[in-house]
PyMOL commands that place a pseudoatom at each C-alpha (Angstrom):
pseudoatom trace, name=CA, resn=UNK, resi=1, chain=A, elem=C, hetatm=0, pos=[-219.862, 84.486, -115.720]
pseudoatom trace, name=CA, resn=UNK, resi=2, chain=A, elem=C, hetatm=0, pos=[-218.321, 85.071, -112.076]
pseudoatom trace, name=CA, resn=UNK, resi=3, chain=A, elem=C, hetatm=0, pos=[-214.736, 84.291, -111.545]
pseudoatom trace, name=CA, resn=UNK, resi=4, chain=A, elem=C, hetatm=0, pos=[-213.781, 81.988, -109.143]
pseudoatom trace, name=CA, resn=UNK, resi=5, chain=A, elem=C, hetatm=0, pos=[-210.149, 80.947, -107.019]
pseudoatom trace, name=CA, resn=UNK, resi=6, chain=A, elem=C, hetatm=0, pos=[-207.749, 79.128, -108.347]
pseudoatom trace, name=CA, resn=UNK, resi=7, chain=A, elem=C, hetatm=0, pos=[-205.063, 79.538, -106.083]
pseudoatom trace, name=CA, resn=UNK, resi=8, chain=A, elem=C, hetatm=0, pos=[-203.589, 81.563, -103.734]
pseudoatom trace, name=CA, resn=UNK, resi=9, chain=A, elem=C, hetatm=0, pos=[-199.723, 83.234, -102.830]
pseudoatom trace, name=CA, resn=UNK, resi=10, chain=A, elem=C, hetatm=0, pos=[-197.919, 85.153, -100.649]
pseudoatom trace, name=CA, resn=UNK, resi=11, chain=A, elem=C, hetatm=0, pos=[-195.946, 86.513, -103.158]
pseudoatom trace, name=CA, resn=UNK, resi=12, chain=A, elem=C, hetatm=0, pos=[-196.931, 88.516, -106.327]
pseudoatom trace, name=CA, resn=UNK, resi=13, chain=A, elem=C, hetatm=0, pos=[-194.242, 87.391, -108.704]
pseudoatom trace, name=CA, resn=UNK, resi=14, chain=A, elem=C, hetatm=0, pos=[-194.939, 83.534, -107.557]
pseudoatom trace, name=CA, resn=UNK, resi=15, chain=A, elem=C, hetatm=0, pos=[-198.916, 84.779, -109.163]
pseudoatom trace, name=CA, resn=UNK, resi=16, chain=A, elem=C, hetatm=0, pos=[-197.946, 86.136, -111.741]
pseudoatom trace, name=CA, resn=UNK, resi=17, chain=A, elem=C, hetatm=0, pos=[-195.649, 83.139, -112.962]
pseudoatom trace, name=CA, resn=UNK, resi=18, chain=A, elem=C, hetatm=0, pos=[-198.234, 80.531, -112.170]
pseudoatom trace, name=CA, resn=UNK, resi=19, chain=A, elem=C, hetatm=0, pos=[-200.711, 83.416, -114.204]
pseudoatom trace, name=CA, resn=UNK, resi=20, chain=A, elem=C, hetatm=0, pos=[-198.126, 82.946, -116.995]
pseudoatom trace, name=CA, resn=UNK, resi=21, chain=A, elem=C, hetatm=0, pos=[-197.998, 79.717, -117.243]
pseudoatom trace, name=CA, resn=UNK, resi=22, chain=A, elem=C, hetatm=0, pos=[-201.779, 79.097, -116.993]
pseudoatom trace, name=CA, resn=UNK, resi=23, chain=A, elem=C, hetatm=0, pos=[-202.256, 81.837, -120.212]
pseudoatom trace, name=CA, resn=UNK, resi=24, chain=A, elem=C, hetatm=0, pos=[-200.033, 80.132, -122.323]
pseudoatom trace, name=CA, resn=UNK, resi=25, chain=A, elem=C, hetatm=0, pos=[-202.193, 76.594, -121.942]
pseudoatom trace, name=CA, resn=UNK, resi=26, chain=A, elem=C, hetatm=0, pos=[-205.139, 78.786, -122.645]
pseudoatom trace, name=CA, resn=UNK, resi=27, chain=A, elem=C, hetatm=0, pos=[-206.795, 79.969, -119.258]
pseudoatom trace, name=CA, resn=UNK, resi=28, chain=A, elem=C, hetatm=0, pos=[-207.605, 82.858, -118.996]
pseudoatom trace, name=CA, resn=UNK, resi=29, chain=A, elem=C, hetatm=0, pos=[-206.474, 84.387, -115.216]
pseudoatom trace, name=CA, resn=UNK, resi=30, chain=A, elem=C, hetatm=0, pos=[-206.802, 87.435, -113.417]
pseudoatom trace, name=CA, resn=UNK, resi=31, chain=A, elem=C, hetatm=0, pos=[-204.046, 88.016, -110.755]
pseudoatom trace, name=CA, resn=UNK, resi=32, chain=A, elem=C, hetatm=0, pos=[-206.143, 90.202, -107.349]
pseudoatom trace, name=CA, resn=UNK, resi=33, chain=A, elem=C, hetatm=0, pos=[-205.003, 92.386, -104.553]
pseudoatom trace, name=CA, resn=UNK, resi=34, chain=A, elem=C, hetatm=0, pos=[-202.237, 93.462, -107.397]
pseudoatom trace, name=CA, resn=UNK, resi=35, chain=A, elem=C, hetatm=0, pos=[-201.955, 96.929, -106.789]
pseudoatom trace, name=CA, resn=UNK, resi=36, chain=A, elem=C, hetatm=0, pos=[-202.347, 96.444, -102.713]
pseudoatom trace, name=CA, resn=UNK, resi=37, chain=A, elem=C, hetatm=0, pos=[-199.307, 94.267, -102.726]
pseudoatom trace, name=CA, resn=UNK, resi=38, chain=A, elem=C, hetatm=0, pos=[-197.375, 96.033, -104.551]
pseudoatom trace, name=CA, resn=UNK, resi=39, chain=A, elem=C, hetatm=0, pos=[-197.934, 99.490, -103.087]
pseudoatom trace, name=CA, resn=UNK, resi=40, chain=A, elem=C, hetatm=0, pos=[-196.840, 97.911, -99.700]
pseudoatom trace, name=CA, resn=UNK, resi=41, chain=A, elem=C, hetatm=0, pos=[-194.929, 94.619, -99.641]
pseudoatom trace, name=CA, resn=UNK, resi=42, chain=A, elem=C, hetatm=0, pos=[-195.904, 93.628, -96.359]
pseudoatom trace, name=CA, resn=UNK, resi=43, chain=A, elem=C, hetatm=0, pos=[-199.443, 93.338, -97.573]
pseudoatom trace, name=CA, resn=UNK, resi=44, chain=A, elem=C, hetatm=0, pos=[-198.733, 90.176, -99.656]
pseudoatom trace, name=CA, resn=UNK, resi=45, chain=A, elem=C, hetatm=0, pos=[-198.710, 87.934, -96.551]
pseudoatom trace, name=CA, resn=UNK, resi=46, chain=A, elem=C, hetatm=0, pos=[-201.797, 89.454, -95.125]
pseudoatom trace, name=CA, resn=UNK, resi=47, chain=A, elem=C, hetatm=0, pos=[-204.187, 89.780, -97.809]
pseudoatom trace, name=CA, resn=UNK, resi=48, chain=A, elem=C, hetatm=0, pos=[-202.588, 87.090, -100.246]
pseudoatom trace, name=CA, resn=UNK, resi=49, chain=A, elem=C, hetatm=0, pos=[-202.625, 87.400, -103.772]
pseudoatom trace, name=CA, resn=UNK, resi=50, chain=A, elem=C, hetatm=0, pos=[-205.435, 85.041, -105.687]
pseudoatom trace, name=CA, resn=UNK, resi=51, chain=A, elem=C, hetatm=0, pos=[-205.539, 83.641, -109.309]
pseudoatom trace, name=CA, resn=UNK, resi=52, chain=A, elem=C, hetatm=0, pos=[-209.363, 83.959, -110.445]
pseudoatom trace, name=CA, resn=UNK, resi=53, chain=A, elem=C, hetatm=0, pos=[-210.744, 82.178, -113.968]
pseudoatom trace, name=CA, resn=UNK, resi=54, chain=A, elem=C, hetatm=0, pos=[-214.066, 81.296, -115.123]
pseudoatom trace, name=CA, resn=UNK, resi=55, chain=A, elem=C, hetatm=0, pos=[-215.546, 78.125, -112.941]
pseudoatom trace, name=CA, resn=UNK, resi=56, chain=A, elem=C, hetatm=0, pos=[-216.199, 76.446, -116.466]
pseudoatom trace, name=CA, resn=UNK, resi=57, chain=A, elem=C, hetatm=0, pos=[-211.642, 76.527, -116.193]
pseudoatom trace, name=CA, resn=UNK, resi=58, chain=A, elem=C, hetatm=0, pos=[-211.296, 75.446, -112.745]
pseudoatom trace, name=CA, resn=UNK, resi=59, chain=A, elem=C, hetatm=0, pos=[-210.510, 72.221, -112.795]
pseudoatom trace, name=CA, resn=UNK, resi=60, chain=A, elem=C, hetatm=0, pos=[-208.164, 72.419, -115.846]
pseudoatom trace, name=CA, resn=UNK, resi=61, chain=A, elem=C, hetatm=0, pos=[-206.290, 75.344, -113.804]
pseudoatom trace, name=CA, resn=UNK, resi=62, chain=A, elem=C, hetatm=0, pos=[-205.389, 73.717, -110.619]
pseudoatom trace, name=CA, resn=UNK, resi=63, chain=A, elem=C, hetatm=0, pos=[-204.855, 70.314, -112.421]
pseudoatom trace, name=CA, resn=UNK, resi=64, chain=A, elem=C, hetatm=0, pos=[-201.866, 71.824, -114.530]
pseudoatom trace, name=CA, resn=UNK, resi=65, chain=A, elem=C, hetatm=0, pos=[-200.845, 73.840, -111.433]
pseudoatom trace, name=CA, resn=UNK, resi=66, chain=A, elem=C, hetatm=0, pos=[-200.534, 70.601, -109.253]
pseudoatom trace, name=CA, resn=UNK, resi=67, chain=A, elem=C, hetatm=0, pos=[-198.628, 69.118, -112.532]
pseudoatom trace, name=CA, resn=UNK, resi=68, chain=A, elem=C, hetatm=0, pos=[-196.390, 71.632, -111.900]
pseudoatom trace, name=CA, resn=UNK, resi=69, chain=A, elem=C, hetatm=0, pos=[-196.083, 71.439, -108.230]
pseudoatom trace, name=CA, resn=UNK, resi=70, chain=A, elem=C, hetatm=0, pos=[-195.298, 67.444, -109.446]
pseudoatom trace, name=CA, resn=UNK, resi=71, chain=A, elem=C, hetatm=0, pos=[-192.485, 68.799, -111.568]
pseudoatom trace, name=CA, resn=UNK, resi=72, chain=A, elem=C, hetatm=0, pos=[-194.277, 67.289, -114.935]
pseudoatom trace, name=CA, resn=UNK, resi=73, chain=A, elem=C, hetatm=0, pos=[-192.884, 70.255, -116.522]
pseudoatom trace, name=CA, resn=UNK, resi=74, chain=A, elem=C, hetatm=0, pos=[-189.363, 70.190, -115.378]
pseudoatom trace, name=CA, resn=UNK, resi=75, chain=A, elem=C, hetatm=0, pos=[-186.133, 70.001, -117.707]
pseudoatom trace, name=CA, resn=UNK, resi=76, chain=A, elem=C, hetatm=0, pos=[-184.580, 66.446, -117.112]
pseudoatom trace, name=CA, resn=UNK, resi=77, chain=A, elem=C, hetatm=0, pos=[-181.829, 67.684, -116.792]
pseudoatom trace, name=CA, resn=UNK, resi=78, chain=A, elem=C, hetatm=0, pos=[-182.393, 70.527, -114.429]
pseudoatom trace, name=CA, resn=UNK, resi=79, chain=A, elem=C, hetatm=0, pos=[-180.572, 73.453, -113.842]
pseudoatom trace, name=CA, resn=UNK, resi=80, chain=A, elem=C, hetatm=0, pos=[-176.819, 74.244, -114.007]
pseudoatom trace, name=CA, resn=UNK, resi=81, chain=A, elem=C, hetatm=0, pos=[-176.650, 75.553, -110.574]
pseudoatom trace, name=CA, resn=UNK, resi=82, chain=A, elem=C, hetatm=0, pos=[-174.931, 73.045, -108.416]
pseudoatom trace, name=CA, resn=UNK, resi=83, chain=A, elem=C, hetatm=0, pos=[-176.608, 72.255, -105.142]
pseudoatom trace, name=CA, resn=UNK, resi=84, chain=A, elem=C, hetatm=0, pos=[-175.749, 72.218, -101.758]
pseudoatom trace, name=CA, resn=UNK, resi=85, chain=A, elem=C, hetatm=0, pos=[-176.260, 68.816, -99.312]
pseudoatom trace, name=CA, resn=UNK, resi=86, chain=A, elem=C, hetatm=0, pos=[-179.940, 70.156, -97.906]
pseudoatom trace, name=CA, resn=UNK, resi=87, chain=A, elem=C, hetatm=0, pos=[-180.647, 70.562, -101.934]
pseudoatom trace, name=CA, resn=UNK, resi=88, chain=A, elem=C, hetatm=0, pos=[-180.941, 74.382, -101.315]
pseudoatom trace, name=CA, resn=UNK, resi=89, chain=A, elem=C, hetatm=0, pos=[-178.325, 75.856, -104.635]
pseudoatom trace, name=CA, resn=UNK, resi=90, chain=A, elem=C, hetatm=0, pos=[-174.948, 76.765, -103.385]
pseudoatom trace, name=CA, resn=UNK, resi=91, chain=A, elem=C, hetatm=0, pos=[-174.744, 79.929, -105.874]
pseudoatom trace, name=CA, resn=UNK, resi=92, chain=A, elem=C, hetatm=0, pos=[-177.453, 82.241, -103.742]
pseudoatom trace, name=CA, resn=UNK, resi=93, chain=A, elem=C, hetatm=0, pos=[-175.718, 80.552, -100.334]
pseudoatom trace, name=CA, resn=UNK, resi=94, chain=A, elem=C, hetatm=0, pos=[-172.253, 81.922, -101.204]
pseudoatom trace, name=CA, resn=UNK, resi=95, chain=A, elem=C, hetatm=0, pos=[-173.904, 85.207, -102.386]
pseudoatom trace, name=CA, resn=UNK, resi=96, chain=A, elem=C, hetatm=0, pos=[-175.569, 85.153, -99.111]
pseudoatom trace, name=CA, resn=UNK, resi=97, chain=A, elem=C, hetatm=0, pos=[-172.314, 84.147, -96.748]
pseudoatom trace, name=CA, resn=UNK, resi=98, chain=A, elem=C, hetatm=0, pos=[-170.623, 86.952, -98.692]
pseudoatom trace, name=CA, resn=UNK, resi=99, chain=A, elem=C, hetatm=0, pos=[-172.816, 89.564, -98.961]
pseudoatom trace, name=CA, resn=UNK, resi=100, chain=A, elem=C, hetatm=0, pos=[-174.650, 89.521, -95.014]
pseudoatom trace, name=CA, resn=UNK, resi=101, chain=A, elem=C, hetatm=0, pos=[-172.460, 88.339, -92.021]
pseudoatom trace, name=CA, resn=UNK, resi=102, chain=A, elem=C, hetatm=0, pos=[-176.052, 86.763, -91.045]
pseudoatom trace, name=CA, resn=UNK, resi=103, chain=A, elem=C, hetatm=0, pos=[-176.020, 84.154, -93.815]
pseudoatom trace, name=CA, resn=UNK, resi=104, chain=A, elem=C, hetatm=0, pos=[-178.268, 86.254, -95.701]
pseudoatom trace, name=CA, resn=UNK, resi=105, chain=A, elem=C, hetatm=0, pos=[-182.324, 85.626, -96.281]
pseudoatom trace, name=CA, resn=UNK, resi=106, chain=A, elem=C, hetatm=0, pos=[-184.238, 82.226, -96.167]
pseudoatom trace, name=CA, resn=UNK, resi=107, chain=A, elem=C, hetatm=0, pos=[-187.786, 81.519, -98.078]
pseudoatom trace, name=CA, resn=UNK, resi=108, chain=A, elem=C, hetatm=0, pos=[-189.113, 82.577, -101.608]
pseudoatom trace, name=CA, resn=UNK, resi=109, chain=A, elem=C, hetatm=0, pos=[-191.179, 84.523, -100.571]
pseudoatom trace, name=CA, resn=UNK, resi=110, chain=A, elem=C, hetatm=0, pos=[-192.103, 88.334, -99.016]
pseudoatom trace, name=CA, resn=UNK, resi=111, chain=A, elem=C, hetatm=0, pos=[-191.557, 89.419, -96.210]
pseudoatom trace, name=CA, resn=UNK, resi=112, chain=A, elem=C, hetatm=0, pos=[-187.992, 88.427, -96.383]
pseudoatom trace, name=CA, resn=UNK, resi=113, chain=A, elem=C, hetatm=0, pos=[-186.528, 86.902, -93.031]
pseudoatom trace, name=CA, resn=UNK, resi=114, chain=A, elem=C, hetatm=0, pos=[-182.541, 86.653, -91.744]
pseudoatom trace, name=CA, resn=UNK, resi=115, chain=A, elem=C, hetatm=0, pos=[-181.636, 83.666, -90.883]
pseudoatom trace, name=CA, resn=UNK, resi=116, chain=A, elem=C, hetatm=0, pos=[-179.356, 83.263, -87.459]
pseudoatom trace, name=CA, resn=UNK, resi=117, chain=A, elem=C, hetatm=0, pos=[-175.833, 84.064, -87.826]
pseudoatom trace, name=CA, resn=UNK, resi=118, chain=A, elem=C, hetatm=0, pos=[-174.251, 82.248, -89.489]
pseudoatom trace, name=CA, resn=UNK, resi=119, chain=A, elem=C, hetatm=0, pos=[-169.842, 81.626, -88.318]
pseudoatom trace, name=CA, resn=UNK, resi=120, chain=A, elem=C, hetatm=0, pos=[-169.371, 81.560, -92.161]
pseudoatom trace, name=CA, resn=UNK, resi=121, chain=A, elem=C, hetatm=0, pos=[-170.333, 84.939, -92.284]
pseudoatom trace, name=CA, resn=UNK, resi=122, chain=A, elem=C, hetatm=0, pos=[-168.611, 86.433, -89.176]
pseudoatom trace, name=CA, resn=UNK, resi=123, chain=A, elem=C, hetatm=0, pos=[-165.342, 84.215, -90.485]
pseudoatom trace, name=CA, resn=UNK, resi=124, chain=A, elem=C, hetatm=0, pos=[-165.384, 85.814, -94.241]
pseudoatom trace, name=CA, resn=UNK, resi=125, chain=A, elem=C, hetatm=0, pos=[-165.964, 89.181, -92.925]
pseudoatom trace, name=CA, resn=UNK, resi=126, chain=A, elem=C, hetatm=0, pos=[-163.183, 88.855, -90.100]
pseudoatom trace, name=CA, resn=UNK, resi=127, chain=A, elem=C, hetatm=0, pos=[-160.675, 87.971, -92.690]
pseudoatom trace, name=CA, resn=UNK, resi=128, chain=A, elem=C, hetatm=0, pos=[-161.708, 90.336, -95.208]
pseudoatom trace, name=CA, resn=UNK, resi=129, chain=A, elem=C, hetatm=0, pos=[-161.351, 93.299, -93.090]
pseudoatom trace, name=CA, resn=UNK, resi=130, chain=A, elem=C, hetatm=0, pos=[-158.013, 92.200, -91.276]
pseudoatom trace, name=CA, resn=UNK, resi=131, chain=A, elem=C, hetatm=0, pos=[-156.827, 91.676, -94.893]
pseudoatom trace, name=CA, resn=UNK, resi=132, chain=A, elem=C, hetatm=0, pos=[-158.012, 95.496, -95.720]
pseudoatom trace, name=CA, resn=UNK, resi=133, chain=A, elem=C, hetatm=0, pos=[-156.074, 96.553, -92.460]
pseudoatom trace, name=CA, resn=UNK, resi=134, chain=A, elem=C, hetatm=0, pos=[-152.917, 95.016, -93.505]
pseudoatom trace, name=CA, resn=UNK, resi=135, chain=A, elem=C, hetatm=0, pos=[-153.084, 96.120, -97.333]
pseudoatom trace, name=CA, resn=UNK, resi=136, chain=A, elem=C, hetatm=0, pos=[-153.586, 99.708, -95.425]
pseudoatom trace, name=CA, resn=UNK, resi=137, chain=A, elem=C, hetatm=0, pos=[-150.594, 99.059, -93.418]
pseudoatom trace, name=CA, resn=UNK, resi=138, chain=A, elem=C, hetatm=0, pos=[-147.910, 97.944, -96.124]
pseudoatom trace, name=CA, resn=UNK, resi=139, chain=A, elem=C, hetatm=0, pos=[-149.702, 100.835, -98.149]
pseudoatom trace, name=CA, resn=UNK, resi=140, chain=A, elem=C, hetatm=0, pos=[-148.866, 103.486, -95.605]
pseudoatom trace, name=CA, resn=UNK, resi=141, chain=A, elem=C, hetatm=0, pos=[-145.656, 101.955, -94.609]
pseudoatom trace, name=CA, resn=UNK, resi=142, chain=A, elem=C, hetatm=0, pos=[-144.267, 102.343, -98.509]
pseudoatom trace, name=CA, resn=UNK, resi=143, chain=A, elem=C, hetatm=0, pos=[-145.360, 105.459, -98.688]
pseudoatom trace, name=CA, resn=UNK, resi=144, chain=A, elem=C, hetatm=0, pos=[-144.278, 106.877, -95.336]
pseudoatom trace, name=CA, resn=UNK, resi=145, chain=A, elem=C, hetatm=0, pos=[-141.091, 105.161, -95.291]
pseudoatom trace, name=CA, resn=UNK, resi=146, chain=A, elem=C, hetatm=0, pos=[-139.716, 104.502, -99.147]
pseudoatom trace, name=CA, resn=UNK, resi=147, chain=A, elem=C, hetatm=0, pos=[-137.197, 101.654, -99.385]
for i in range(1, 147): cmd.bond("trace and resi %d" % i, "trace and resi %d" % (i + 1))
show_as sticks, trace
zoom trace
């Protein structure tokens, strides 16, 4: 029997997840362009990465996947990471604003893109290093110049 589409992502770990998922309901899925993707990133986005079953499993497939999508399957309670305002989670923000004086990456997805700068960025690493360059200072003061 020929395999047919399910679905298709731009990202291999999103496939392989929804591939997951699918097996453990009792479709059987094969994940393409697998070894493409993963040899070069950059090809996810161009070449996409398919979920293919048996056309007798179709239907079943991308009826639980838009269940999902729904959020059928979702804890009631959700996560524990608290969320920001736009509902984006404030934990991977404040890794961002800390980590990149750009604000760090937006999407789920490969290719990765910055997002503009971001002042919170520029601010926290401003203060950080003016803090460094006065800990320096007393530092070599002390030692250059014992009480």
């Amino acid at each position: 029997m020929a395999l047919r589409e399910i679905a298709r992502f731009v990202d291999v770990y999103e496939a392989d997840l929804a591939a997951a998922f699918l097996e453990s309901h009792g479709i059987r899925v094969t994940v393409t362009e697998r070894f493409q993707t993963t040899v070069d990133p950059l090809m996810q986005r161009a070449l996409g990465i398919r979920l293919m079953a048996h056309a007798s499993e179709i239907e079943a497939a991308r009826d639980l996947l838009a269940r999902v999508k729904a959020g059928e399957f979702a804890e009631p309670d959700g996560d524990d990471l608290p969320r920001m305002s736009d509902g984006t989670r404030a934990a991977g923000t404040l890794m961002a604003l800390a980590a990149f004086t750009t604000g760090g990456f937006w999407g789920n997805s490969l290719p990765r893109r910055f997002r503009p700068v971001a002042w919170q960025g520029i601010l926290i690493t401003t203060v950080g290093l003016a803090l460094v360059v006065a800990l320096i200072a007393v530092v070599a003061k002390l030692i250059l110049d014992p009480p």
